[in-house]
Steps between C-alpha positions, in 0.01 A plus 500: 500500500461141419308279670547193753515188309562301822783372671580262246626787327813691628539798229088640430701802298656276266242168491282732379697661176551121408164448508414793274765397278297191383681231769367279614390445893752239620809633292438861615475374883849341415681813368337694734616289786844447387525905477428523835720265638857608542643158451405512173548723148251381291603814257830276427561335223464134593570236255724495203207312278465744137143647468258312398539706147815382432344136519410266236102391468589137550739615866190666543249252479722248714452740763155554489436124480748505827221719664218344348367820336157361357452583110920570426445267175278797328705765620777707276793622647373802640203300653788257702708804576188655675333186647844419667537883663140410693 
């Protein structure tokens, strides 16, 4: 049984197995939400933007410096790809 994260949180069940995951707070709250909401299908594929594999470093960076992601100078392409999932 999982427990009550408050009423901020509309699916405990699945909030939690984010959480152990690795994600963080906010963005499991989000998912979690959406799943419970009938209106939405958060399981969907949304966009029709490539992964961020299939970018360059430099598309990339431009995004990162769109987000303001502190230190993206130093980081590789890997480094980007990960800062920009967070």
């Amino acid at each position: 049984m999982s427990k009550d994260h408050g009423p901020s949180i509309k699916d405990d069940d699945t909030y939690e197995a984010l959480r152990e995951d690795g994600m963080s707070k906010q963005k499991a709250a989000r998912i979690a939400n959406a799943q419970a909401n009938d209106d939405m299908s958060p399981s969907k594929k949304g966009g029709k933007a490539p992964p961020y594999e299939e970018w360059t470093k430099d598309e990339l960076y431009e995004r990162a410096q769109e987000l303001e992601i502190e230190g993206r100078s130093d980081m590789d392409k890997s480094e980007l790809i990960s800062a920009l999932r967070d």
